[in-house]
N, CA, C and O atoms as a GROMACS GRO file, in nm:
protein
  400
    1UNK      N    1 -11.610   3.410  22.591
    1UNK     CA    2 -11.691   3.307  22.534
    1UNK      C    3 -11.619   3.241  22.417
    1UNK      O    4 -11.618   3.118  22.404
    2UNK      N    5 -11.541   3.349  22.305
    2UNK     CA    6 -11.480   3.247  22.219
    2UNK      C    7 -11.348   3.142  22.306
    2UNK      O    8 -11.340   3.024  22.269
    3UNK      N    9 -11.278   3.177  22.385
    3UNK     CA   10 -11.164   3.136  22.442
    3UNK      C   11 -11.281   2.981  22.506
    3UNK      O   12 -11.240   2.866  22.491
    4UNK      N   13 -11.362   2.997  22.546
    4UNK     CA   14 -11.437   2.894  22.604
    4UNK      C   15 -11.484   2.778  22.508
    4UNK      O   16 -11.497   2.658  22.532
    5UNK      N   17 -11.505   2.846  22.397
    5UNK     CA   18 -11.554   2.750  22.220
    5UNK      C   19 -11.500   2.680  22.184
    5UNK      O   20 -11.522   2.575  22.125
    6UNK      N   21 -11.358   2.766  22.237
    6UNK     CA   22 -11.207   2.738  22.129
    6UNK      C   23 -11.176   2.568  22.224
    6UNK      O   24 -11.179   2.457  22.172
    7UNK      N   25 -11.157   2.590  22.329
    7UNK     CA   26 -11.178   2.530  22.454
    7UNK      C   27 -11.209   2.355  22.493
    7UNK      O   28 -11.153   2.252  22.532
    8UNK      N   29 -11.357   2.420  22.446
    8UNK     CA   30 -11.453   2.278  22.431
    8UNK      C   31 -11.428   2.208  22.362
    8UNK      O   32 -11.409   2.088  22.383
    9UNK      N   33 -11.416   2.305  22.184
    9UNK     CA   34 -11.372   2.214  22.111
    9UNK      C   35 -11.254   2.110  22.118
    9UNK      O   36 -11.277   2.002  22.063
   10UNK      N   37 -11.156   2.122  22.165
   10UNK     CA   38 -10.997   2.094  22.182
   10UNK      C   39 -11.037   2.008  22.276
   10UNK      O   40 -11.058   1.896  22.228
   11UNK      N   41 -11.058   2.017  22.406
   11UNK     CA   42 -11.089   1.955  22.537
   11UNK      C   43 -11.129   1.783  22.496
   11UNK      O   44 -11.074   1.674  22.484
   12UNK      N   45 -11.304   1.868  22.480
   12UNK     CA   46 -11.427   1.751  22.427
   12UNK      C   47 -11.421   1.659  22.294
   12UNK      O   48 -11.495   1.563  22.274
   13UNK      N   49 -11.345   1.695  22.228
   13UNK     CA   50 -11.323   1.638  22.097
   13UNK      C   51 -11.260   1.672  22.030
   13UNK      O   52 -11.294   1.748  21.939
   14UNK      N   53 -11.098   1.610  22.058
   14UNK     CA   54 -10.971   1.615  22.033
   14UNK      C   55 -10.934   1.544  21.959
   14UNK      O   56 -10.822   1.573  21.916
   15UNK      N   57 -10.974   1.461  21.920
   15UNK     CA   58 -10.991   1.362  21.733
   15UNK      C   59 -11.093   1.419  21.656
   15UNK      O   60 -11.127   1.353  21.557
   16UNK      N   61 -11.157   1.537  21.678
   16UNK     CA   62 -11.190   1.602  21.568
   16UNK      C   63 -11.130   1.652  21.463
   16UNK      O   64 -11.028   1.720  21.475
   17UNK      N   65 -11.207   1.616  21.302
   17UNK     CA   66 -11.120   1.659  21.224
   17UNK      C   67 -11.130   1.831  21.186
   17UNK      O   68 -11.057   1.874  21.097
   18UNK      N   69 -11.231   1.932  21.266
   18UNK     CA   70 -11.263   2.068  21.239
   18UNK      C   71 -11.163   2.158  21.370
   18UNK      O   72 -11.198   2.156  21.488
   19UNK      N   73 -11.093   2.199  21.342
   19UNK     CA   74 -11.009   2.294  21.437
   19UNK      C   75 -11.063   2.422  21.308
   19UNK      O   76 -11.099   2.434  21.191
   20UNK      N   77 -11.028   2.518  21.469
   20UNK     CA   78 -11.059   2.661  21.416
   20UNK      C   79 -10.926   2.738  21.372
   20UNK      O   80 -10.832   2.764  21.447
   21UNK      N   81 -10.934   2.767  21.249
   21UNK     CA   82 -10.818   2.808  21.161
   21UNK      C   83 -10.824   2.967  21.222
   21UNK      O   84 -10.915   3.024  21.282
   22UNK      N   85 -10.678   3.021  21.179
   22UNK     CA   86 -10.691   3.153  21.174
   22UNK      C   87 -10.775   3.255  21.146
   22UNK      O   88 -10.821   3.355  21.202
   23UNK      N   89 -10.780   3.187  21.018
   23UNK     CA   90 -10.924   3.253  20.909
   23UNK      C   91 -11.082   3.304  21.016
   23UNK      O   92 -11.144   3.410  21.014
   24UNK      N   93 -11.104   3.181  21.098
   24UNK     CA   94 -11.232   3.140  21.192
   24UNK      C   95 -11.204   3.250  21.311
   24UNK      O   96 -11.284   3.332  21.357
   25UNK      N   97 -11.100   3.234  21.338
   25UNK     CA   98 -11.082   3.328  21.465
   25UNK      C   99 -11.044   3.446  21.471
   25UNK      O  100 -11.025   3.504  21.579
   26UNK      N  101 -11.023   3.516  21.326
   26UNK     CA  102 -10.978   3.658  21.297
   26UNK      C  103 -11.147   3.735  21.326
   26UNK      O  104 -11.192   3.813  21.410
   27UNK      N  105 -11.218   3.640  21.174
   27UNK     CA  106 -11.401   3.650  21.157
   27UNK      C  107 -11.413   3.666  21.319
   27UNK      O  108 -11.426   3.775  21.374
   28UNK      N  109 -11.405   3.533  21.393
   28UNK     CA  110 -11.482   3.566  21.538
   28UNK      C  111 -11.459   3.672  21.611
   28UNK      O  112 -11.551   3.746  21.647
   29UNK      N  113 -11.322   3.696  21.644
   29UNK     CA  114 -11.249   3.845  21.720
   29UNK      C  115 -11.340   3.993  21.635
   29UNK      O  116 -11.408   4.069  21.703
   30UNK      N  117 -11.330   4.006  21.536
   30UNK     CA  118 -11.415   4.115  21.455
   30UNK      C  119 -11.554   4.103  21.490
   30UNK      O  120 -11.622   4.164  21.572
   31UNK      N  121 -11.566   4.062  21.455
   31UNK     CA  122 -11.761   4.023  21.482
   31UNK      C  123 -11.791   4.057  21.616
   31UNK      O  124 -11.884   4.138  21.628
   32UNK      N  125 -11.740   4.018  21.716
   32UNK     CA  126 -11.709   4.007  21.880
   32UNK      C  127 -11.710   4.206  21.877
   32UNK      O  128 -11.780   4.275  21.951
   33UNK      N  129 -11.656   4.236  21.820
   33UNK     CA  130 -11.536   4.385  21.835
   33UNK      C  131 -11.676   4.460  21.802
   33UNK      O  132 -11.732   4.540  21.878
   34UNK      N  133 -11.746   4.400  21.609
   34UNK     CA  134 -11.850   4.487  21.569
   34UNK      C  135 -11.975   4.501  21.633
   34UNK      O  136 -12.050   4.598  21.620
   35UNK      N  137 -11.999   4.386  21.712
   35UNK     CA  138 -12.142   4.353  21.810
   35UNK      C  139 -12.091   4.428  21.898
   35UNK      O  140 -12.186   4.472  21.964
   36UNK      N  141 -12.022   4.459  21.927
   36UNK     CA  142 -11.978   4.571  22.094
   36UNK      C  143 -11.972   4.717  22.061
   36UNK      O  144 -11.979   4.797  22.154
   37UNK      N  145 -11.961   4.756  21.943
   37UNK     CA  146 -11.930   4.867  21.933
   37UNK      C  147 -12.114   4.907  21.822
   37UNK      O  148 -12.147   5.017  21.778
   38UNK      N  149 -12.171   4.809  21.813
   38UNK     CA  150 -12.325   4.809  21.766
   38UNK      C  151 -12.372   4.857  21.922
   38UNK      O  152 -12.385   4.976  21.954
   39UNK      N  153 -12.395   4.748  22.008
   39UNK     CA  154 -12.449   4.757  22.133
   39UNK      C  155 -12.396   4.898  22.231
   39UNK      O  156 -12.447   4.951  22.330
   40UNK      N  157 -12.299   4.923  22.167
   40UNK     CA  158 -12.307   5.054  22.242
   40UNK      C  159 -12.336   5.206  22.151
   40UNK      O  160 -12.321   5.322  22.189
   41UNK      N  161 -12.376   5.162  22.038
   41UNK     CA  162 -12.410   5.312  21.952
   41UNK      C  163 -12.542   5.381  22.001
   41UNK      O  164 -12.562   5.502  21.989
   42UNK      N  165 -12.652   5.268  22.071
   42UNK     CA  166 -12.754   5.359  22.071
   42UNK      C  167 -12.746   5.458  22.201
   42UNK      O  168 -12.809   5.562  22.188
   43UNK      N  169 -12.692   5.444  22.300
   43UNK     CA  170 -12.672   5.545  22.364
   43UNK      C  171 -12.595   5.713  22.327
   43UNK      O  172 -12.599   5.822  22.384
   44UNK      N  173 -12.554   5.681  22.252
   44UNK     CA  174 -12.438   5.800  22.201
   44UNK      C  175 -12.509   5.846  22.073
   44UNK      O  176 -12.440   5.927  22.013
   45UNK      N  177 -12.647   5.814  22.002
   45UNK     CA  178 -12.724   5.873  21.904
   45UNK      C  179 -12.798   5.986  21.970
   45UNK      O  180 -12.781   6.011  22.090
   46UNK      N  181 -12.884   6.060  21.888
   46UNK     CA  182 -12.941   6.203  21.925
   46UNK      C  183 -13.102   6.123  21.977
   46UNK      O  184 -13.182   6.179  22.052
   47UNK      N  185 -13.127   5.967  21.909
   47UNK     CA  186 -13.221   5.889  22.038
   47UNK      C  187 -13.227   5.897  22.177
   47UNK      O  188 -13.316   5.916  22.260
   48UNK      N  189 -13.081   5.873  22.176
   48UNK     CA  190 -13.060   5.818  22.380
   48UNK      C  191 -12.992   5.908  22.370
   48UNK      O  192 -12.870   5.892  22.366
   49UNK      N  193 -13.040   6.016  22.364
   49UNK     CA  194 -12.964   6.184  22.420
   49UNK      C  195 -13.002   6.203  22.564
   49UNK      O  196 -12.938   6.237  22.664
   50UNK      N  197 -13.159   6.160  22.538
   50UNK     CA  198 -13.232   6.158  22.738
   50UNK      C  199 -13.218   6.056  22.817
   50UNK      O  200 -13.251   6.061  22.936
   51UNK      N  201 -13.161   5.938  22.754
   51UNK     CA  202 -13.164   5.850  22.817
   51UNK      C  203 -13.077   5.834  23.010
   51UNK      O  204 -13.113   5.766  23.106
   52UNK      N  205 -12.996   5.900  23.000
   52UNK     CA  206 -12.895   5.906  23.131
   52UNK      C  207 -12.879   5.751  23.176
   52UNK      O  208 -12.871   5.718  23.295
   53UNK      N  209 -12.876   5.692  23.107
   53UNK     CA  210 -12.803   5.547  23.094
   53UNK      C  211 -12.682   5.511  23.226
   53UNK      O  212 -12.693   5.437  23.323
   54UNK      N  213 -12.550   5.609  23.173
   54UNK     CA  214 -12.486   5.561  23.301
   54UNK      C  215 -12.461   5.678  23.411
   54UNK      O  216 -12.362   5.684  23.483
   55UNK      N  217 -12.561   5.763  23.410
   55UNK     CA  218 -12.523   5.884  23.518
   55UNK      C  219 -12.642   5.846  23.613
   55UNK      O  220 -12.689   5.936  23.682
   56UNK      N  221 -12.697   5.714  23.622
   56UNK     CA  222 -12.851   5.706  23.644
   56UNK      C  223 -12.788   5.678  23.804
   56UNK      O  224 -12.857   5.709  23.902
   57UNK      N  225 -12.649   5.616  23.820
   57UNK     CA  226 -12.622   5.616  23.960
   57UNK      C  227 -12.475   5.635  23.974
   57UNK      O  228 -12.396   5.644  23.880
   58UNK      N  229 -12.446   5.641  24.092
   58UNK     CA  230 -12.330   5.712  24.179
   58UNK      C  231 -12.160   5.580  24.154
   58UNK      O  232 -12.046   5.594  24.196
   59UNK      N  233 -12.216   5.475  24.076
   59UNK     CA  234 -12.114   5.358  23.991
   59UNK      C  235 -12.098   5.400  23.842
   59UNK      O  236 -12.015   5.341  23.773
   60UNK      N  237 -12.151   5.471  23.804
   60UNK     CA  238 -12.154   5.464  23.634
   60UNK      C  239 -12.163   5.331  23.572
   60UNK      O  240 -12.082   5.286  23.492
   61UNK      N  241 -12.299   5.256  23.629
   61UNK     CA  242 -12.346   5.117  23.570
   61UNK      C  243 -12.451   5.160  23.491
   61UNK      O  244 -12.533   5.238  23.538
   62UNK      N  245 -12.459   5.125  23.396
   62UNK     CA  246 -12.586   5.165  23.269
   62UNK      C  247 -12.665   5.092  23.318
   62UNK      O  248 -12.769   5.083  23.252
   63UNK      N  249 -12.657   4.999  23.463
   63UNK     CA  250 -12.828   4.920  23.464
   63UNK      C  251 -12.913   5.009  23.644
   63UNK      O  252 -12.888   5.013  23.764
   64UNK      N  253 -12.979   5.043  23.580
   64UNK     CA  254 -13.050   5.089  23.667
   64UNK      C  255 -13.192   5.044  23.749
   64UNK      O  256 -13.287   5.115  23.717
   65UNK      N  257 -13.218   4.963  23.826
   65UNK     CA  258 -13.314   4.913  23.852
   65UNK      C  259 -13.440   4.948  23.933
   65UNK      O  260 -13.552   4.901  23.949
   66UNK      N  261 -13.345   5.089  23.991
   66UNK     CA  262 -13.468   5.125  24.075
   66UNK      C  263 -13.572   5.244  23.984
   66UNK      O  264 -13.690   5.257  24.015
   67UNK      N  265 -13.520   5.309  23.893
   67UNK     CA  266 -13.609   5.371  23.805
   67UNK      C  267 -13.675   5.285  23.675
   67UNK      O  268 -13.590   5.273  23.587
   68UNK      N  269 -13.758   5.245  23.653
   68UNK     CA  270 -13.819   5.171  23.516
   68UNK      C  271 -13.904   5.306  23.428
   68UNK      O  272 -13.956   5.298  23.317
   69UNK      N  273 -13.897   5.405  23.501
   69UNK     CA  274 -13.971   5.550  23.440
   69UNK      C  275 -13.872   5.605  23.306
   69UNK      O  276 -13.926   5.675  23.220
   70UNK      N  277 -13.712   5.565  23.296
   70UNK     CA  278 -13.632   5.648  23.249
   70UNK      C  279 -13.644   5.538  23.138
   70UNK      O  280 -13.656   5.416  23.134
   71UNK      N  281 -13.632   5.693  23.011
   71UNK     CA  282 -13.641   5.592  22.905
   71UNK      C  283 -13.543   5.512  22.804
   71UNK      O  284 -13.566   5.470  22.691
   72UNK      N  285 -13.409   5.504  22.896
   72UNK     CA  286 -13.322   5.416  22.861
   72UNK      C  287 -13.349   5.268  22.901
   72UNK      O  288 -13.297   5.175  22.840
   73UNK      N  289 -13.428   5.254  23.002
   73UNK     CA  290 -13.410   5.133  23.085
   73UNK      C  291 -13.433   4.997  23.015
   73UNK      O  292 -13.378   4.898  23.063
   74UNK      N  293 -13.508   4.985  22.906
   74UNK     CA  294 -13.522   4.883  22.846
   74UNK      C  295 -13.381   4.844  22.756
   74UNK      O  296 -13.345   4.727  22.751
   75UNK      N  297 -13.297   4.964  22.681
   75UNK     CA  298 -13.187   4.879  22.656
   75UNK      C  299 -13.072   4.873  22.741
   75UNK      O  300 -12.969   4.817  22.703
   76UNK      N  301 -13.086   4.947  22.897
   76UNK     CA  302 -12.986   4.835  22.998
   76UNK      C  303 -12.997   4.743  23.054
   76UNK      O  304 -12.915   4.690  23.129
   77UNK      N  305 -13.141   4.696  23.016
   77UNK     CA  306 -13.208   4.609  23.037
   77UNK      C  307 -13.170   4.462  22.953
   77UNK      O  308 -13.155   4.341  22.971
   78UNK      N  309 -13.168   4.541  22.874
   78UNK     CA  310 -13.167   4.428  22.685
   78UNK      C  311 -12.988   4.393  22.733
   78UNK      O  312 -12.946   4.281  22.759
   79UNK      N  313 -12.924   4.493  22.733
   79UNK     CA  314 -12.780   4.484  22.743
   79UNK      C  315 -12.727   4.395  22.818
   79UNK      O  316 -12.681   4.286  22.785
   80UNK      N  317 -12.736   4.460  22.957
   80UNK     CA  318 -12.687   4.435  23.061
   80UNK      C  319 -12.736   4.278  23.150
   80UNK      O  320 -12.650   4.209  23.204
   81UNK      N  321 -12.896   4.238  23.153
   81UNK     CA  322 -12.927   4.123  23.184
   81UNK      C  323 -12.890   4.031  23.064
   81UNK      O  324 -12.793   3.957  23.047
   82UNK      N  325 -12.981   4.053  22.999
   82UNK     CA  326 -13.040   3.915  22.871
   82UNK      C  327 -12.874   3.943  22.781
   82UNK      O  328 -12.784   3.867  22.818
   83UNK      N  329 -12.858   3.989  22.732
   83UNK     CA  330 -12.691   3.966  22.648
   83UNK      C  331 -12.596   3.900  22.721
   83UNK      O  332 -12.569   3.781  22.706
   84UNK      N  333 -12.539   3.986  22.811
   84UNK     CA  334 -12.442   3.955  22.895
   84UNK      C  335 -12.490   3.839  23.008
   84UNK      O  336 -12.384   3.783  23.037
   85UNK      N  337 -12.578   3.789  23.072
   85UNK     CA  338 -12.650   3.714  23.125
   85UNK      C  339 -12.655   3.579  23.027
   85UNK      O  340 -12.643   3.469  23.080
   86UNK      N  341 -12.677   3.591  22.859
   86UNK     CA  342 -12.688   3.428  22.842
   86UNK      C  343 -12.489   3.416  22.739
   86UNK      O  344 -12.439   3.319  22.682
   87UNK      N  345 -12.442   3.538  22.755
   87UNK     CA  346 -12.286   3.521  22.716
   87UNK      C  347 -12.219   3.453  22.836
   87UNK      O  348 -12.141   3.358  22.824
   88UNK      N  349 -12.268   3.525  22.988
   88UNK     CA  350 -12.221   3.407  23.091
   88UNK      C  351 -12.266   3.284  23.090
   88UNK      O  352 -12.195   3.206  23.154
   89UNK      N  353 -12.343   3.246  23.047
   89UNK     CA  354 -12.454   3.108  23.066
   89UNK      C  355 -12.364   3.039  22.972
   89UNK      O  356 -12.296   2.943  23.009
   90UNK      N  357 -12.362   3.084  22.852
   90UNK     CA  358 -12.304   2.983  22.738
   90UNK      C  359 -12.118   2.924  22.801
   90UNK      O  360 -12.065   2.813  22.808
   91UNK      N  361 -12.070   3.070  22.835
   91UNK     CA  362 -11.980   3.034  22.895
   91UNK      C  363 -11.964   2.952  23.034
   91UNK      O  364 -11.851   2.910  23.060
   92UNK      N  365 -12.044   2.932  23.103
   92UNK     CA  366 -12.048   2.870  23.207
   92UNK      C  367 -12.080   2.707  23.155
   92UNK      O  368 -12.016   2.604  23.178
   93UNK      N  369 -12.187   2.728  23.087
   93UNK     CA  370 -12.211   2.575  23.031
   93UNK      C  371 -12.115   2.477  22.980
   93UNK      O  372 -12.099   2.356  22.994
   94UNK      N  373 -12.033   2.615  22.888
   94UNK     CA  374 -11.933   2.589  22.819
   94UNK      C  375 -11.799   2.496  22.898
   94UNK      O  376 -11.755   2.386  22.866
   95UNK      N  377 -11.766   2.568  22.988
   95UNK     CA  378 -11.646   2.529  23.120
   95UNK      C  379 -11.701   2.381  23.139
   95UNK      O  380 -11.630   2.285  23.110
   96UNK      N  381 -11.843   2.364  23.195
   96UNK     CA  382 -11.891   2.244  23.267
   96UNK      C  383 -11.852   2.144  23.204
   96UNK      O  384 -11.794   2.052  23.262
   97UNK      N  385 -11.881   2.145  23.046
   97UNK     CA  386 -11.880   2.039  22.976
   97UNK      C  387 -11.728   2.013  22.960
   97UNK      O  388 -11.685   1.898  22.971
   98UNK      N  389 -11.678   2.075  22.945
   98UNK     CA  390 -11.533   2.068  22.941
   98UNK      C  391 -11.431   1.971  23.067
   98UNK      O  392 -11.335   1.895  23.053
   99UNK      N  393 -11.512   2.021  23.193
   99UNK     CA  394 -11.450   1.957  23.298
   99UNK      C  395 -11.590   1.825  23.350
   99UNK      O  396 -11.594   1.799  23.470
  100UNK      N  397 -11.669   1.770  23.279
  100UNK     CA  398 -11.733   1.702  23.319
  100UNK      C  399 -11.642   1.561  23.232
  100UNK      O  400 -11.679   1.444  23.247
   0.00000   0.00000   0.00000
């Protein structure tokens, strides 16, 4: 998604006077790094000790759809659709505008 930002910007508006400095893209890469390594702490706390997140099937995918009983399912839920689901979206949007 940043490679897609970086992207648009350059692409779509290339007489812009705001390019993303080093400074912008060190911040973004970190942030990117700290949100990933947030989103994956609650499984590995003494919370989601019961959760069985990714042993729930025979892929080791943390999204499990055929059990809604297990009480991880709402954050592979949170994770796996709605995060990663509107990070593709933005990125997809992102591309369009670029090649429109």
């Amino acid at each position: 998604m940043l490679l897609t930002l970086d992207q648009v910007q350059i692409v779509r508006y290339p007489k812009s006077q705001y390019r993303f400095s080093a400074l912008t893209s060190a911040v973004a890469v970190i942030l990117t790094w700290i949100f990933g390594f947030v989103a994956l702490v609650p499984p590995l706390t003494p919370v989601g000790r019961g959760w069985n997140v990714f042993a729930s099937n025979s892929l080791c995918l943390g999204l499990d759809l055929q059990s809604v009983e297990d009480p991880g399912w709402p954050y592979s839920l949170t994770v796996f659709v709605f995060i990663i689901g509107t990070l593709y979206l933005v990125t997809g949007f992102g591309q369009l505008s670029i090649y429109r």
